[in-house]
PDB file of N, H, CA, C and O in Angstrom:
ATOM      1  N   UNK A   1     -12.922   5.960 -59.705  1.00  0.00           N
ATOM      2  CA  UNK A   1     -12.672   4.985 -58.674  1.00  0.00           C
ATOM      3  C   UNK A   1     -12.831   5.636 -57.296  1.00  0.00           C
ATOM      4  O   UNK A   1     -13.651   5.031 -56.605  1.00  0.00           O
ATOM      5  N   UNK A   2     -12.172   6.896 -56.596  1.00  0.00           N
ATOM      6  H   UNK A   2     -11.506   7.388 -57.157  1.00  0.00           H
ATOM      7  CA  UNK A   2     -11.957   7.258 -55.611  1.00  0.00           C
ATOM      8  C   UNK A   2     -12.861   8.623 -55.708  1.00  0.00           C
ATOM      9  O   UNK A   2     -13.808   8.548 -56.491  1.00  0.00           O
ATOM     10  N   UNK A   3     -12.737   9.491 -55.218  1.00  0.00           N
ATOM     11  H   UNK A   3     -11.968   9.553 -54.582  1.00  0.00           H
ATOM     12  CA  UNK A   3     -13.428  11.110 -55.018  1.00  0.00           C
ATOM     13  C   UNK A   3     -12.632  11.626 -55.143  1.00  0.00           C
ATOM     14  O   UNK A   3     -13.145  12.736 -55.289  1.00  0.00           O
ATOM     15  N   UNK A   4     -11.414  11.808 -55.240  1.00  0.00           N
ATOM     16  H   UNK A   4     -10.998  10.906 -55.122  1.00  0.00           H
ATOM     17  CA  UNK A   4     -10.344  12.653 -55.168  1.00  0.00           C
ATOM     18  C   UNK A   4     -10.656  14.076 -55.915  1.00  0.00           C
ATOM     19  O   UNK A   4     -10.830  15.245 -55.573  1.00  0.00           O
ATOM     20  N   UNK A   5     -10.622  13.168 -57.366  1.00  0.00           N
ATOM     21  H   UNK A   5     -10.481  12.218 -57.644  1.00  0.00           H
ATOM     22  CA  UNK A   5     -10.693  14.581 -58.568  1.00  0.00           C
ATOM     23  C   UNK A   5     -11.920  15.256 -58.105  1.00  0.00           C
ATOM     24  O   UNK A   5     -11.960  16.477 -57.949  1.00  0.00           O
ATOM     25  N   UNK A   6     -12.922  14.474 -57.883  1.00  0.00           N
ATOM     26  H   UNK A   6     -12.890  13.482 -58.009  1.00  0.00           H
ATOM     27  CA  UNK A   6     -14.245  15.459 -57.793  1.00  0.00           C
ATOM     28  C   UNK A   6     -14.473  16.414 -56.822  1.00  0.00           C
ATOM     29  O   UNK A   6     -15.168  17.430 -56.816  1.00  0.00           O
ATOM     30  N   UNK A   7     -13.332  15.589 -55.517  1.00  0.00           N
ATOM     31  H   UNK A   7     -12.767  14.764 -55.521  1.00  0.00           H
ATOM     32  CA  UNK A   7     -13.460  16.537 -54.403  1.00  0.00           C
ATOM     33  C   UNK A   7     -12.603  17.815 -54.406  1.00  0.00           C
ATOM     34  O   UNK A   7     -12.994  18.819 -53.811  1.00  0.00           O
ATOM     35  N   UNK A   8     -11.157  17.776 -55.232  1.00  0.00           N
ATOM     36  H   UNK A   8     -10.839  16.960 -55.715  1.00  0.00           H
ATOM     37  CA  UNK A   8     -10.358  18.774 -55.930  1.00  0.00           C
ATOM     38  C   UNK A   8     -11.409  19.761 -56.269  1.00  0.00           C
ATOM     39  O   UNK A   8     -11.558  20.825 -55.668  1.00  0.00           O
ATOM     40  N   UNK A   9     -12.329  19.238 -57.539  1.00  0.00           N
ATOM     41  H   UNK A   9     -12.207  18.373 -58.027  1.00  0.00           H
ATOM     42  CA  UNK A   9     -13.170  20.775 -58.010  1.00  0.00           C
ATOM     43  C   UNK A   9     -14.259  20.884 -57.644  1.00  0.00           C
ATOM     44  O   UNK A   9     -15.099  21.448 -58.344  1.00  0.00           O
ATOM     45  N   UNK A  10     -14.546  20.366 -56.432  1.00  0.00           N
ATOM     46  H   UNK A  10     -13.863  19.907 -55.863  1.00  0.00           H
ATOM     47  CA  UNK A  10     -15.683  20.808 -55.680  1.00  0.00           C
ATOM     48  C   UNK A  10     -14.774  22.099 -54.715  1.00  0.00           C
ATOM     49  O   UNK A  10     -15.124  23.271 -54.576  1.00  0.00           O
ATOM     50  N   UNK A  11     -13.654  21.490 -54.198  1.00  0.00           N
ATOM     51  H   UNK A  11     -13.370  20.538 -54.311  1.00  0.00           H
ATOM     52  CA  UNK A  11     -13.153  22.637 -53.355  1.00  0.00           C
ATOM     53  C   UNK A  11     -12.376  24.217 -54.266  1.00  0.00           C
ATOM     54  O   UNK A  11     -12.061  25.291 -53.753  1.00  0.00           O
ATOM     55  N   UNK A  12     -12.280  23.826 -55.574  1.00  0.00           N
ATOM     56  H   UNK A  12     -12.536  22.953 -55.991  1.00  0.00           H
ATOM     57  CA  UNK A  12     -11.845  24.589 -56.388  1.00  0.00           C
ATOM     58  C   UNK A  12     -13.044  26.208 -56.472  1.00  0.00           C
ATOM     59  O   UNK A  12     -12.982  27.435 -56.404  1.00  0.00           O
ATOM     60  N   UNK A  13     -14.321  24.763 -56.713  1.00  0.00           N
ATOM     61  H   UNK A  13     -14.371  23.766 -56.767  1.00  0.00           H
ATOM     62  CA  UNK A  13     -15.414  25.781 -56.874  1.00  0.00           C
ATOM     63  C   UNK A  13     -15.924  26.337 -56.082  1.00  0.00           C
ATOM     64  O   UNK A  13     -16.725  27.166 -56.515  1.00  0.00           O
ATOM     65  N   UNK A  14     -15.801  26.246 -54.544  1.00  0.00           N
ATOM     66  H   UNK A  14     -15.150  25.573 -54.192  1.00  0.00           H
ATOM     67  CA  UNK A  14     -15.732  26.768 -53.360  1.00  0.00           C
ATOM     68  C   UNK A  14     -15.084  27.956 -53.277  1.00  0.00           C
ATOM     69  O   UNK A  14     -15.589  29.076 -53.195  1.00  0.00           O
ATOM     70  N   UNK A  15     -13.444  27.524 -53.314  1.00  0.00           N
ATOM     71  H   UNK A  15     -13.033  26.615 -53.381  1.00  0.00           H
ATOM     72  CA  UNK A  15     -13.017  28.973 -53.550  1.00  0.00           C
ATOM     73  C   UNK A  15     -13.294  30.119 -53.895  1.00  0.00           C
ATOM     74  O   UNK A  15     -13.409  31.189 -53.296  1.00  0.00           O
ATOM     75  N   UNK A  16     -13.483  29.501 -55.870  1.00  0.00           N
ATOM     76  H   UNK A  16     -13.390  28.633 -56.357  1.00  0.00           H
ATOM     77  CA  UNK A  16     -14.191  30.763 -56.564  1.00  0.00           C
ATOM     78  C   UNK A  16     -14.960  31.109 -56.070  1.00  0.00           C
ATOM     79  O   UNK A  16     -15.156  32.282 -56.389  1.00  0.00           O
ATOM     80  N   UNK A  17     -15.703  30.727 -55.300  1.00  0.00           N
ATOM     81  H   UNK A  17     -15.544  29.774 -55.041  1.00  0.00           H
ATOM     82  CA  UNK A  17     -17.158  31.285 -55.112  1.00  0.00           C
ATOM     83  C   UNK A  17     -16.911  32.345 -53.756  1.00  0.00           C
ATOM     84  O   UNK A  17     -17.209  33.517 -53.522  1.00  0.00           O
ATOM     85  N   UNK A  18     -16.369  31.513 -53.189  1.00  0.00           N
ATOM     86  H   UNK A  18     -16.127  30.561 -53.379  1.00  0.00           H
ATOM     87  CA  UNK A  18     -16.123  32.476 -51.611  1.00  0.00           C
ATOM     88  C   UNK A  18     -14.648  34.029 -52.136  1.00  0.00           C
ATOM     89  O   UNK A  18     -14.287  35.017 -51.496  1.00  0.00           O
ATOM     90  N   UNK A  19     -14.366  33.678 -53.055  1.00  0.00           N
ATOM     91  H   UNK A  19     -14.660  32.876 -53.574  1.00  0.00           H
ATOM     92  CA  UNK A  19     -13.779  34.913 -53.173  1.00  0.00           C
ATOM     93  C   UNK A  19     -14.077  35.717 -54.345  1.00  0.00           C
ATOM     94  O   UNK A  19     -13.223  36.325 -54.991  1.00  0.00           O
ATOM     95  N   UNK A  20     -15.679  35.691 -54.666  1.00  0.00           N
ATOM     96  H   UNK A  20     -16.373  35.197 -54.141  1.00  0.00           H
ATOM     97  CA  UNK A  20     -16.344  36.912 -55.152  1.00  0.00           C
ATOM     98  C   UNK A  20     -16.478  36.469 -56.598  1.00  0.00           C
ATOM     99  O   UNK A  20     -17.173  37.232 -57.268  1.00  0.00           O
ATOM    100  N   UNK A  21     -15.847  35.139 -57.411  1.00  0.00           N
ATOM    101  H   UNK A  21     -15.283  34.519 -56.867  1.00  0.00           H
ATOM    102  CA  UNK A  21     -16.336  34.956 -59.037  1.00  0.00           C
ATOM    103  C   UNK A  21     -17.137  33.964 -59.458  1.00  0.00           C
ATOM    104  O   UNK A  21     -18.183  33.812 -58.827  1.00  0.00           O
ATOM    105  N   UNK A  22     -16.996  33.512 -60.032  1.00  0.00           N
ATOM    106  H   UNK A  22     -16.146  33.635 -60.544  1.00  0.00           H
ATOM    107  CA  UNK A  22     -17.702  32.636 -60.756  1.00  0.00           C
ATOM    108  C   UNK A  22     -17.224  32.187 -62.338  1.00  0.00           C
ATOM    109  O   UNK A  22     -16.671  32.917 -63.160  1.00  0.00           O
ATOM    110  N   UNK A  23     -17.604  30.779 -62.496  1.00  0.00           N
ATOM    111  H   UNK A  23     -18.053  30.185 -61.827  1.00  0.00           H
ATOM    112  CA  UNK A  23     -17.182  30.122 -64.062  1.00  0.00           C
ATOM    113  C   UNK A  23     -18.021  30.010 -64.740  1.00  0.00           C
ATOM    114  O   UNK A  23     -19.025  29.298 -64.729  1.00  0.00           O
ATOM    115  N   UNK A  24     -17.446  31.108 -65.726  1.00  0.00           N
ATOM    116  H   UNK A  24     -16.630  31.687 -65.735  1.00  0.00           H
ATOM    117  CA  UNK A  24     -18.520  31.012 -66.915  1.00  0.00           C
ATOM    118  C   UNK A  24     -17.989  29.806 -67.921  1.00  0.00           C
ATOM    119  O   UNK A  24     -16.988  29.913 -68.628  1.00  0.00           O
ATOM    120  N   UNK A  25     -18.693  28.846 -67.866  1.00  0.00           N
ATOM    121  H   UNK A  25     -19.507  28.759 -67.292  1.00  0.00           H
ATOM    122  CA  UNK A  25     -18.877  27.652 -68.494  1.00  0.00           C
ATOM    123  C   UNK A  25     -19.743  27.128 -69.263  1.00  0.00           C
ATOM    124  O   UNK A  25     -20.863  26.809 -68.863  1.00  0.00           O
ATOM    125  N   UNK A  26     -19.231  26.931 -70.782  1.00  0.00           N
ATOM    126  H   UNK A  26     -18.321  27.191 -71.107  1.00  0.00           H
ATOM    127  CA  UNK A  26     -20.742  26.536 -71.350  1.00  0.00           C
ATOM    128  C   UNK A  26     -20.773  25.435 -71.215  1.00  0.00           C
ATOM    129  O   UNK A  26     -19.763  24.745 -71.071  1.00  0.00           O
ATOM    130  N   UNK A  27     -22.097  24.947 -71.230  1.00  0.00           N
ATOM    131  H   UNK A  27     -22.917  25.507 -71.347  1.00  0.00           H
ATOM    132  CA  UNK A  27     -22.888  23.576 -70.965  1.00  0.00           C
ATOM    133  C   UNK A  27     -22.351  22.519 -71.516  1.00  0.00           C
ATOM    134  O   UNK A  27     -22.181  21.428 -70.973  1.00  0.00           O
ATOM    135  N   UNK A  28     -22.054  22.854 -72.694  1.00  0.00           N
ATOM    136  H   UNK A  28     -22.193  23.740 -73.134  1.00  0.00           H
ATOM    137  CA  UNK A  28     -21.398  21.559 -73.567  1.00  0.00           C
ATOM    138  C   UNK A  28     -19.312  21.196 -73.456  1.00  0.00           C
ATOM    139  O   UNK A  28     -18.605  20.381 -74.049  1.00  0.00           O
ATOM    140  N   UNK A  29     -18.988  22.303 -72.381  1.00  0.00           N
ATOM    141  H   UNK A  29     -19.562  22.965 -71.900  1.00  0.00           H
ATOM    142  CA  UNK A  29     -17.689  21.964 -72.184  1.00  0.00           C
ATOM    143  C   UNK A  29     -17.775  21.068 -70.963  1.00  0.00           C
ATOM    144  O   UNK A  29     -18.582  21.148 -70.037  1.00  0.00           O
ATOM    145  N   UNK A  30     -16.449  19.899 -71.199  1.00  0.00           N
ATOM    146  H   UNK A  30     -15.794  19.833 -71.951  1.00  0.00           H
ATOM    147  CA  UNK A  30     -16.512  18.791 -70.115  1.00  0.00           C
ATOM    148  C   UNK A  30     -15.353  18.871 -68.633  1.00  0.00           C
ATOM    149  O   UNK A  30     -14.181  18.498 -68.594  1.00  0.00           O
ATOM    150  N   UNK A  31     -15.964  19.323 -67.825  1.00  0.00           N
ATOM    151  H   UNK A  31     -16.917  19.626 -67.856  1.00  0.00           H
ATOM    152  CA  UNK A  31     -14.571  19.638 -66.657  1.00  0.00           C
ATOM    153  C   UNK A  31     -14.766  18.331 -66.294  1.00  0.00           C
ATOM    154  O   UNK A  31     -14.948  18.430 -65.081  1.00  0.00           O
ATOM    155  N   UNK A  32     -14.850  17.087 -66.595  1.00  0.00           N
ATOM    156  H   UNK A  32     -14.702  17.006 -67.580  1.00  0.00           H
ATOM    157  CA  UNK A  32     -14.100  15.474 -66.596  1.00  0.00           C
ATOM    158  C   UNK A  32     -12.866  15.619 -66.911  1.00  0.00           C
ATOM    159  O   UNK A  32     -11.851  15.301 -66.291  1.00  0.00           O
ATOM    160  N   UNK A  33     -13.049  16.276 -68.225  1.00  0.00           N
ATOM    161  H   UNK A  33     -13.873  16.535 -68.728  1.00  0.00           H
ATOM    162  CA  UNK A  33     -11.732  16.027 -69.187  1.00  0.00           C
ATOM    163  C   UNK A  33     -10.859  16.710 -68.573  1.00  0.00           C
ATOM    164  O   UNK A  33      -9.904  16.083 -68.112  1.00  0.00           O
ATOM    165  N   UNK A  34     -10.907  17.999 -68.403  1.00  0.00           N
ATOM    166  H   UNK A  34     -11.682  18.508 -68.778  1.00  0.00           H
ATOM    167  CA  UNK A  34      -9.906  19.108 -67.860  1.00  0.00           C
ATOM    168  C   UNK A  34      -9.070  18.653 -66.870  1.00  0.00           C
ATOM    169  O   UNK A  34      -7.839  18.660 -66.858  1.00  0.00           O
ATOM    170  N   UNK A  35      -9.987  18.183 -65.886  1.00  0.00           N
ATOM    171  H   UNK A  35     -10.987  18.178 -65.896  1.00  0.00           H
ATOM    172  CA  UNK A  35      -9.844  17.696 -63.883  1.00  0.00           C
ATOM    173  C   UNK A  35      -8.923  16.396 -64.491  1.00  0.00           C
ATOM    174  O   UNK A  35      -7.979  16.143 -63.743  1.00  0.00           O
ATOM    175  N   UNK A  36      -8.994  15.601 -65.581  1.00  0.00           N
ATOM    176  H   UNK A  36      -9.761  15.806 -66.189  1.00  0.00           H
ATOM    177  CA  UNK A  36      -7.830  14.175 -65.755  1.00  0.00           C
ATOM    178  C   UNK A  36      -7.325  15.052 -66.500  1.00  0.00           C
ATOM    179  O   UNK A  36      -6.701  15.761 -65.710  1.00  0.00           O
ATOM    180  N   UNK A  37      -7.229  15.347 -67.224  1.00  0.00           N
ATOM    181  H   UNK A  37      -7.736  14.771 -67.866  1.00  0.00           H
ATOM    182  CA  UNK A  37      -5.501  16.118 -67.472  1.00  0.00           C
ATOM    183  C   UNK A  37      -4.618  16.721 -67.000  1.00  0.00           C
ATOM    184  O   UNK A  37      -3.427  16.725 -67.311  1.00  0.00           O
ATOM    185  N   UNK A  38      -5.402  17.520 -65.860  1.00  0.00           N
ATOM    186  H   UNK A  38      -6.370  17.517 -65.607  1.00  0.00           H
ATOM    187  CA  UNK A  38      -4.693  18.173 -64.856  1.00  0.00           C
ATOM    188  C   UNK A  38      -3.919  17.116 -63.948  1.00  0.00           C
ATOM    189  O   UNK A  38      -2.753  17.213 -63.565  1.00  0.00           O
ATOM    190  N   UNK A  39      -4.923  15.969 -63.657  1.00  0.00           N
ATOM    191  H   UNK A  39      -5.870  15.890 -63.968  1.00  0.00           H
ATOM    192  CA  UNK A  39      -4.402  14.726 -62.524  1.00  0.00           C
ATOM    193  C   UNK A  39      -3.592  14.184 -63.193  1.00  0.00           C
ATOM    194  O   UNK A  39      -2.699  13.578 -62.601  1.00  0.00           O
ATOM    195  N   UNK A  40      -3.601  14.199 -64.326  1.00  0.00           N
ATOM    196  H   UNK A  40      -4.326  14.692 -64.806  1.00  0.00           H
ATOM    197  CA  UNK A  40      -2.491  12.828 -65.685  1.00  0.00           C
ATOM    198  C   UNK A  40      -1.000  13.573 -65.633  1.00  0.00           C
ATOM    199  O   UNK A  40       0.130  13.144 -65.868  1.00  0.00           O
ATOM    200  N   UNK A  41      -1.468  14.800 -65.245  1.00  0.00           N
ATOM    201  H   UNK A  41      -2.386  15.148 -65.054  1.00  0.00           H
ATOM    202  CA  UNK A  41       0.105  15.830 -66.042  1.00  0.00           C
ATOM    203  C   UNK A  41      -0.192  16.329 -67.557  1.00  0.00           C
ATOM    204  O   UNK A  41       0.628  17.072 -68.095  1.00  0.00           O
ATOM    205  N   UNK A  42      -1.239  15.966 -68.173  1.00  0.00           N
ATOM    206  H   UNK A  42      -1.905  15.362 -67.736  1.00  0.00           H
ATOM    207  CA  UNK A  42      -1.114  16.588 -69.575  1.00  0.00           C
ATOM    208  C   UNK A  42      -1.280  17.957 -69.706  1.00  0.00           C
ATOM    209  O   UNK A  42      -0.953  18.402 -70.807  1.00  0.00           O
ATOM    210  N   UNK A  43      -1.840  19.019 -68.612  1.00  0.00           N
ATOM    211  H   UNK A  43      -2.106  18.658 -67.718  1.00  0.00           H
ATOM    212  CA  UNK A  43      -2.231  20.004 -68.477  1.00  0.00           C
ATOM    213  C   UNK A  43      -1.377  20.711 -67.801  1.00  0.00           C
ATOM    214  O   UNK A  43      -1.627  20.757 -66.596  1.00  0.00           O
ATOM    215  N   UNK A  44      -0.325  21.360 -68.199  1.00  0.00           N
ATOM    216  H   UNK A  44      -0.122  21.322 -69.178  1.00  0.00           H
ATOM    217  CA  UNK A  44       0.786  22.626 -67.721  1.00  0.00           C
ATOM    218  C   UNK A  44      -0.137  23.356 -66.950  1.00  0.00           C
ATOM    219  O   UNK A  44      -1.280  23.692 -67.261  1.00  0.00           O
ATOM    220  N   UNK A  45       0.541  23.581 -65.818  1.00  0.00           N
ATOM    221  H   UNK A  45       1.470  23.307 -65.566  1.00  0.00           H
ATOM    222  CA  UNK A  45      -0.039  24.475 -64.502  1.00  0.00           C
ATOM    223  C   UNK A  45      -0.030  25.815 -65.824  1.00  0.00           C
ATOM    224  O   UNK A  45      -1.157  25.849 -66.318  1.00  0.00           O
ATOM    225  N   UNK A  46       0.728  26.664 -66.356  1.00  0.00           N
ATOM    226  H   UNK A  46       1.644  26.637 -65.955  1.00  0.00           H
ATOM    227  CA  UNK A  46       0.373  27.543 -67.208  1.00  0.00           C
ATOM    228  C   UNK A  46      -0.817  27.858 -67.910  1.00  0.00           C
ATOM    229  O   UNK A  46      -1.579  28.789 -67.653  1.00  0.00           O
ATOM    230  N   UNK A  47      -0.988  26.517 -69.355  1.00  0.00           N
ATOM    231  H   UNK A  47      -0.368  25.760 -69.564  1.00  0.00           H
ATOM    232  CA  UNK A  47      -2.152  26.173 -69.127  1.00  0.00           C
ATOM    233  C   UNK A  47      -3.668  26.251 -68.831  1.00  0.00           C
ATOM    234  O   UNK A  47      -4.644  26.809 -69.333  1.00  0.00           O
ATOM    235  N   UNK A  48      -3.371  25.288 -67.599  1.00  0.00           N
ATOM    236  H   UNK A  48      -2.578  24.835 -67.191  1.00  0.00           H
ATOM    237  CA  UNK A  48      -4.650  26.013 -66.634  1.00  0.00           C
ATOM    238  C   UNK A  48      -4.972  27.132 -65.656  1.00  0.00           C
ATOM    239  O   UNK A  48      -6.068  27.279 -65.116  1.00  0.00           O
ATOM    240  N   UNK A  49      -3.682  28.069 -65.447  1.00  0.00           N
ATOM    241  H   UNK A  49      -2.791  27.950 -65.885  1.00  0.00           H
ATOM    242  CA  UNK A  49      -4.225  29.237 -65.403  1.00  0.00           C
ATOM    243  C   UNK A  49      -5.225  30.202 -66.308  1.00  0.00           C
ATOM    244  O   UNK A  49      -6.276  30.802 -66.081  1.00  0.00           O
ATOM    245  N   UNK A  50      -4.273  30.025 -67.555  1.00  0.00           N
ATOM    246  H   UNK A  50      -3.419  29.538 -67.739  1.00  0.00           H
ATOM    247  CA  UNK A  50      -4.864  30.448 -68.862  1.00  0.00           C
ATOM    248  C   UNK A  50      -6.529  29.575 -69.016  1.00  0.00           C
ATOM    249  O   UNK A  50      -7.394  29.929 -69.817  1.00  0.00           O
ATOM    250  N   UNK A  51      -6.595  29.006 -68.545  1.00  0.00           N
ATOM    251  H   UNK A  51      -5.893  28.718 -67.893  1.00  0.00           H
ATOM    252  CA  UNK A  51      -8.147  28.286 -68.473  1.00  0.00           C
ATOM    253  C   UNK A  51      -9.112  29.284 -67.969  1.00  0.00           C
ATOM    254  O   UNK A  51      -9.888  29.944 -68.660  1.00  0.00           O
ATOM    255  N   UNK A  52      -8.940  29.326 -66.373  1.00  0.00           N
ATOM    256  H   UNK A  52      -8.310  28.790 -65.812  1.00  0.00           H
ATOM    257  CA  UNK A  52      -9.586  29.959 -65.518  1.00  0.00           C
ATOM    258  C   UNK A  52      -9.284  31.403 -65.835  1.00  0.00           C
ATOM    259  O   UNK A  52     -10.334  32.044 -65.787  1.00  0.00           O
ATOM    260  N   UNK A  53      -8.609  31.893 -66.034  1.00  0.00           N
ATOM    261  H   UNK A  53      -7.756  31.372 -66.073  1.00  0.00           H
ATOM    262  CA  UNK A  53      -8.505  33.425 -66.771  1.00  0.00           C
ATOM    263  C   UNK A  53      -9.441  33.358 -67.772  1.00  0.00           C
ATOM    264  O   UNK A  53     -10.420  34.102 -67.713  1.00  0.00           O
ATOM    265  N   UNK A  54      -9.332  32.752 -68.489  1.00  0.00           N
ATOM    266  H   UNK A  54      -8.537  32.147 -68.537  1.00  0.00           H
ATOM    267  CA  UNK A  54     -10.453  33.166 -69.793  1.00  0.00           C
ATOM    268  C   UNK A  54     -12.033  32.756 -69.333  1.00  0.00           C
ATOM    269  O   UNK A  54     -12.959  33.235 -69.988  1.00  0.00           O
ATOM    270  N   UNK A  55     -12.307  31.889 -68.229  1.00  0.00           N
ATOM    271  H   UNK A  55     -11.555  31.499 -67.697  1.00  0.00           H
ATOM    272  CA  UNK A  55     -13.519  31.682 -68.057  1.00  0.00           C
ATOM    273  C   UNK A  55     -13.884  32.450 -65.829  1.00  0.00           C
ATOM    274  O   UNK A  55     -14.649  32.405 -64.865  1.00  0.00           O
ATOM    275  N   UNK A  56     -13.121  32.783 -66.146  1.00  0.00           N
ATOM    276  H   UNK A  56     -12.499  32.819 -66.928  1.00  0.00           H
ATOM    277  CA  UNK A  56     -13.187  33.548 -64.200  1.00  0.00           C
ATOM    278  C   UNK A  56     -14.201  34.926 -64.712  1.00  0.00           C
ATOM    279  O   UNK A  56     -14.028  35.584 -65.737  1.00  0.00           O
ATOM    280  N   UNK A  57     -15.164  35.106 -63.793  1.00  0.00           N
ATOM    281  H   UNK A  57     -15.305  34.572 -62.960  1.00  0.00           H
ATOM    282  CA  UNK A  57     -16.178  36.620 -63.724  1.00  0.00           C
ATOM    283  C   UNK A  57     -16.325  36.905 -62.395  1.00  0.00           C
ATOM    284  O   UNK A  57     -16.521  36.161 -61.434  1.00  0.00           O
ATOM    285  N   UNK A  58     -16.157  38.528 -62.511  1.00  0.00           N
ATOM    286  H   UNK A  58     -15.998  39.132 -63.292  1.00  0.00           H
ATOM    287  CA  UNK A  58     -16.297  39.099 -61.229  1.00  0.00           C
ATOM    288  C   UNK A  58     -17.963  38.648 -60.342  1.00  0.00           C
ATOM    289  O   UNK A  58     -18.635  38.376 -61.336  1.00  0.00           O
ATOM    290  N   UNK A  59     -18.723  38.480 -59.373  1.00  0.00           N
ATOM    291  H   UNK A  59     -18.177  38.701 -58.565  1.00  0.00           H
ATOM    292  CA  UNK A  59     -19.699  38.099 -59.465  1.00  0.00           C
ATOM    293  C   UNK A  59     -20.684  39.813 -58.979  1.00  0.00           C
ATOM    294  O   UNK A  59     -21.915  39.833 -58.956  1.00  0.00           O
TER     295      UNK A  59
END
């Protein structure tokens, strides 16, 4: 409906980027899904640290 979420991980991916990493992401995983769970509450801030830890690279 709005930009919100998209604009969330557009600025997310900004970050990463301006402070030296990058997401290793495979093609067939959906950051739709992730970005509404995070917005719903189904996704423990814990969680999604543990997300970005397992997919964060030095660049």
């Amino acid at each position: 409906m709005d930009g919100n979420k998209r604009t969330a991980w557009l600025l997310v991916e900004i970050l990463i980027d301006r402070s030296g990493y990058y997401l290793n992401i495979p093609d067939d995983e959906r950051i739709d899904d992730l970005v509404v769970d995070v917005a719903a509450g189904v996704m423990e801030f814990d969680q999604l640290v543990s997300w970005f830890n397992d997919r964060l690279d030095r660049q």
